[in-house]
N, CA, C and O atoms as CSV, one atom per row, in Angstrom:
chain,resi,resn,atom,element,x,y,z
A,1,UNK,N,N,12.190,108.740,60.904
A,1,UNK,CA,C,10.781,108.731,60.553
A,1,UNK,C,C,9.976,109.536,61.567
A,1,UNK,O,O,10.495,109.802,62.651
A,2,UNK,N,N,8.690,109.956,61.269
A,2,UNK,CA,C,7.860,110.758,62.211
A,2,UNK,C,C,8.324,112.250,62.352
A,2,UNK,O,O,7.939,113.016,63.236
A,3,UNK,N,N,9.222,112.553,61.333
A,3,UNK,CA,C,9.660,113.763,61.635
A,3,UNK,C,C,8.889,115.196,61.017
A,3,UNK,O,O,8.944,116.365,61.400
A,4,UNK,N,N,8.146,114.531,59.876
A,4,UNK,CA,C,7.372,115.413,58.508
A,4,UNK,C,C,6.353,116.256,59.262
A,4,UNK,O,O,6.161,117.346,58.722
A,5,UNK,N,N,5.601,116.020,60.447
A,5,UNK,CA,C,4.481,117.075,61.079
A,5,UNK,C,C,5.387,117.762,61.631
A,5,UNK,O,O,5.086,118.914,61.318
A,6,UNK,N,N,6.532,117.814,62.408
A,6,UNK,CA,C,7.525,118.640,63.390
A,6,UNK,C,C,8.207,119.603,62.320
A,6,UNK,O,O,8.258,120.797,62.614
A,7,UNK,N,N,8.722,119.193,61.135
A,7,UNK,CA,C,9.163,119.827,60.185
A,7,UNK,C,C,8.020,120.687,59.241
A,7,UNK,O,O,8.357,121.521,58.400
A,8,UNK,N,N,7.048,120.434,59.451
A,8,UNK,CA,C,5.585,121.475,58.670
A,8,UNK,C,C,5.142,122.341,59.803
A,8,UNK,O,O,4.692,123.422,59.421
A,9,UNK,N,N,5.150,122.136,61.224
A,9,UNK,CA,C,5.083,123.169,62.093
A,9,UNK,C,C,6.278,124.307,61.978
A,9,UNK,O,O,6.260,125.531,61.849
A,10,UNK,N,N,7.305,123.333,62.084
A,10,UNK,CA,C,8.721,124.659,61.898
A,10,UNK,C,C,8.204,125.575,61.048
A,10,UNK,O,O,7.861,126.680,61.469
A,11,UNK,N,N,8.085,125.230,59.756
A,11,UNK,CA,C,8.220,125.864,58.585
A,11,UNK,C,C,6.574,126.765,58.782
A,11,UNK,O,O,6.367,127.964,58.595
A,12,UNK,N,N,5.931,126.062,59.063
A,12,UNK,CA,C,4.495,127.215,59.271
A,12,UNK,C,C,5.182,128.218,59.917
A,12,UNK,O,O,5.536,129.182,59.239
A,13,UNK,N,N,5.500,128.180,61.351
A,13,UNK,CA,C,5.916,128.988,62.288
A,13,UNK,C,C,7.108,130.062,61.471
A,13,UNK,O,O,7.104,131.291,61.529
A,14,UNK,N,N,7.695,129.542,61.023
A,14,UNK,CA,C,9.265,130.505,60.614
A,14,UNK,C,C,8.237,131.353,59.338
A,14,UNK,O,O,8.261,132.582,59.407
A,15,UNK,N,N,7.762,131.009,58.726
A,15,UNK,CA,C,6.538,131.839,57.418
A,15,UNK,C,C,5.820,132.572,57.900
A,15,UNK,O,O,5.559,133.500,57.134
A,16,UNK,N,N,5.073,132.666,59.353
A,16,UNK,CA,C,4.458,133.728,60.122
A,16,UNK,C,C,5.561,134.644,60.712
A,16,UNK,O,O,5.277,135.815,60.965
A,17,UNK,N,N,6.525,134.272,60.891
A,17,UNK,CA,C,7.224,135.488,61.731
A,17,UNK,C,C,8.166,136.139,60.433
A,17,UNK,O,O,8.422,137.339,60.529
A,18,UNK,N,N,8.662,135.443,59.296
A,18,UNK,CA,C,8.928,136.288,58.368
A,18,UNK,C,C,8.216,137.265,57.708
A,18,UNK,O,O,8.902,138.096,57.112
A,19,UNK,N,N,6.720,137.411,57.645
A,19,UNK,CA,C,5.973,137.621,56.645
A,19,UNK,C,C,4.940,137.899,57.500
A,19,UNK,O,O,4.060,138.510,56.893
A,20,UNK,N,N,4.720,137.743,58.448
A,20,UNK,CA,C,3.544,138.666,59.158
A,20,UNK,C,C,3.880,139.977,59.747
A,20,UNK,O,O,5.016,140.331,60.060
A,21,UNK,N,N,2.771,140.684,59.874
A,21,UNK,CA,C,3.201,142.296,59.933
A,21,UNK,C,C,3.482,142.818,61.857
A,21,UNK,O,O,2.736,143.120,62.789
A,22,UNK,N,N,4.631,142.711,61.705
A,22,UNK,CA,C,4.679,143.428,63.361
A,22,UNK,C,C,4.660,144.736,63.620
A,22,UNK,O,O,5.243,145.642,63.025
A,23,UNK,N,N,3.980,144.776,64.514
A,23,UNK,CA,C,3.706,146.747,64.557
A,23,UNK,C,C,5.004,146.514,66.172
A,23,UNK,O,O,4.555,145.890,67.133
A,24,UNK,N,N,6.080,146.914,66.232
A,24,UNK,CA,C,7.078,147.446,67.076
A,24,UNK,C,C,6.534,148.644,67.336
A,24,UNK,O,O,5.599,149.083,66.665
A,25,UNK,N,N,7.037,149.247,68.275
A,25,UNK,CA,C,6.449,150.745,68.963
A,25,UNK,C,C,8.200,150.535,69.701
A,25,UNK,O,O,8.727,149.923,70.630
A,26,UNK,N,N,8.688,151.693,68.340
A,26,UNK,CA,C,10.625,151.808,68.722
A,26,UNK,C,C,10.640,152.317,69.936
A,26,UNK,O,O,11.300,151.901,70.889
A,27,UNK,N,N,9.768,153.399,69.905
A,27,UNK,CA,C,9.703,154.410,71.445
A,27,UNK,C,C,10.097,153.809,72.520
A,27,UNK,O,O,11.095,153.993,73.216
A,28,UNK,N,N,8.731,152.640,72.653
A,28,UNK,CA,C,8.992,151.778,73.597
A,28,UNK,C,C,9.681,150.914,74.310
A,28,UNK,O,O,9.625,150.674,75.516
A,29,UNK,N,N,10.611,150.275,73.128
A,29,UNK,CA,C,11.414,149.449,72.853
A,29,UNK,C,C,12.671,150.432,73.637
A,29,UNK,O,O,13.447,150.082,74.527
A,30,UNK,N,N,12.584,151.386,73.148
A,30,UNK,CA,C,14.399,152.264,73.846
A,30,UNK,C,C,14.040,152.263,75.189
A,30,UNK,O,O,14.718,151.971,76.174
A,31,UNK,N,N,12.777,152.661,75.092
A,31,UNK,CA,C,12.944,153.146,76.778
A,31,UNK,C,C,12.833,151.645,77.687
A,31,UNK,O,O,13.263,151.628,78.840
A,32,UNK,N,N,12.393,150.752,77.240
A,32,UNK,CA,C,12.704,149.613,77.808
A,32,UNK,C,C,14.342,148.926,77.738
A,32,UNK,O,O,14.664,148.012,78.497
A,33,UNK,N,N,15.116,149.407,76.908
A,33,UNK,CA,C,16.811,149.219,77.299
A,33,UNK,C,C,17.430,150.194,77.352
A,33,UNK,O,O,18.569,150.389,76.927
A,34,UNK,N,N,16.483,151.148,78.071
A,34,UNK,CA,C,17.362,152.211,78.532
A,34,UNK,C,C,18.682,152.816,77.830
A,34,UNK,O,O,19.889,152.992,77.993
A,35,UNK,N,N,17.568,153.018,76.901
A,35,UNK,CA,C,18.499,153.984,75.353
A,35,UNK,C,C,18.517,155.564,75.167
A,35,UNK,O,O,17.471,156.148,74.886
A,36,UNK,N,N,19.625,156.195,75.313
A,36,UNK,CA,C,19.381,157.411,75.317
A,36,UNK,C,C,19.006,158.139,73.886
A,36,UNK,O,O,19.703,157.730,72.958
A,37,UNK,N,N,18.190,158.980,73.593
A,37,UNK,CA,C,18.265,159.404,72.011
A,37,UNK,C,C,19.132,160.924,71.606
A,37,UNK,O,O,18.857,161.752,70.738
A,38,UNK,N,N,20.049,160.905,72.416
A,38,UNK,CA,C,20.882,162.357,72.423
A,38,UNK,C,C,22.122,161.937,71.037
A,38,UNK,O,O,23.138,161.245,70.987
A,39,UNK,N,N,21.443,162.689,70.166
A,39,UNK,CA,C,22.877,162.938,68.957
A,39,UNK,C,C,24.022,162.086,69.136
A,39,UNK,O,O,24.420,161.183,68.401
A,40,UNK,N,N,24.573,162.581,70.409
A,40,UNK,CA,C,25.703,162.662,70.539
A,40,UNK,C,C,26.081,160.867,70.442
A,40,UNK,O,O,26.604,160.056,69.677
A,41,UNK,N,N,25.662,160.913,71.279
A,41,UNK,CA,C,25.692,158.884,71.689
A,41,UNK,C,C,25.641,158.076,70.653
A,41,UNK,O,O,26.406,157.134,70.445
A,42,UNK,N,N,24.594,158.484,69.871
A,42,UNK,CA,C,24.235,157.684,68.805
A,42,UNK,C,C,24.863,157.916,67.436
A,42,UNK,O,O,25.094,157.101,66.544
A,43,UNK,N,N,25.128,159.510,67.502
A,43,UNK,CA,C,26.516,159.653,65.784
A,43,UNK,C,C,27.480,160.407,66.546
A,43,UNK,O,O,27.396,161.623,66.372
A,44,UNK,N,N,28.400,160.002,67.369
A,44,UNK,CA,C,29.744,160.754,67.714
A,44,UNK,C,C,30.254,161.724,66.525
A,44,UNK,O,O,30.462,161.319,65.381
A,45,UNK,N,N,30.445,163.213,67.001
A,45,UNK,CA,C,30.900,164.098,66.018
A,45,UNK,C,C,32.156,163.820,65.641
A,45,UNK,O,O,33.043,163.354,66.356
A,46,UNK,N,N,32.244,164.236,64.023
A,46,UNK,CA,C,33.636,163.709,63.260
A,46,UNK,C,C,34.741,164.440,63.410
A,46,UNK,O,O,34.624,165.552,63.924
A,47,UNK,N,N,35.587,164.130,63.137
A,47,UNK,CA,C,36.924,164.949,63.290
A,47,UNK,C,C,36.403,166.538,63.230
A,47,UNK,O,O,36.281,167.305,64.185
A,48,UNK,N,N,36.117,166.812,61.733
A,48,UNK,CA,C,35.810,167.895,61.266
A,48,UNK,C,C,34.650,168.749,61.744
A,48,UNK,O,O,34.565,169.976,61.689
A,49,UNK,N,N,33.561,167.665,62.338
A,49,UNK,CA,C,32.806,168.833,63.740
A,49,UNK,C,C,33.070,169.241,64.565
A,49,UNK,O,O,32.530,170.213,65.094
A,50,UNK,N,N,34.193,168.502,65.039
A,50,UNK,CA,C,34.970,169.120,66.143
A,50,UNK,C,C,35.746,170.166,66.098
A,50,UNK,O,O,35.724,170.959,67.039
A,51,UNK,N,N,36.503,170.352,65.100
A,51,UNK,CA,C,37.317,170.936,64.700
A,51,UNK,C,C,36.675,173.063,64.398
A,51,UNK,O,O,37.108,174.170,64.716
A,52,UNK,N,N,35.329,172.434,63.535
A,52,UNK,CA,C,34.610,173.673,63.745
A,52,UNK,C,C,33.730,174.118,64.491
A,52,UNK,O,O,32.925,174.954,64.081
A,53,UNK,N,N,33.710,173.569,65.936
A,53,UNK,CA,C,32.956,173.850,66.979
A,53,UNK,C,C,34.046,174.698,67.662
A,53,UNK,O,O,33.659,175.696,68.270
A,54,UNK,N,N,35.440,174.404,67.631
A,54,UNK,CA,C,36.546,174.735,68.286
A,54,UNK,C,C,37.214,176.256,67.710
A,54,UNK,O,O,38.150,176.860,68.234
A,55,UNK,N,N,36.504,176.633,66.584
A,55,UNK,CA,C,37.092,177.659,65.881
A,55,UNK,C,C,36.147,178.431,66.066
A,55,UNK,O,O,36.437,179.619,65.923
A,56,UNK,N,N,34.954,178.166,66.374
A,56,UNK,CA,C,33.977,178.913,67.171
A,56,UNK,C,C,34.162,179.545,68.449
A,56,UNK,O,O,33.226,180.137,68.986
């Protein structure tokens, strides 16, 4: 018993963070975990880019 106000806060709370609008700033966000944005790191070239970088 006494649990129904603790359980209508949850549920308020979890309905604002689903459904309210967050403005993120990604920029920020990388450079705060020290994320590099170089190609390379982030899509490793495939067999086949390699392959024609090498015939170059």
């Amino acid at each position: 018993m006494g649990r129904g106000r603790a359980k209508a806060k949850q549920t308020k709370v979890a309905r604002q963070l689903k459904y309210a609008n967050h403005n993120i700033d990604y920029d920020r966000l990388r450079e705060e975990l020290g994320a590099d944005t170089r190609r390379e790191e982030i899509y490793p070239s495939t067999a086949s880019e390699q392959e024609s970088e090498r015939a170059q």
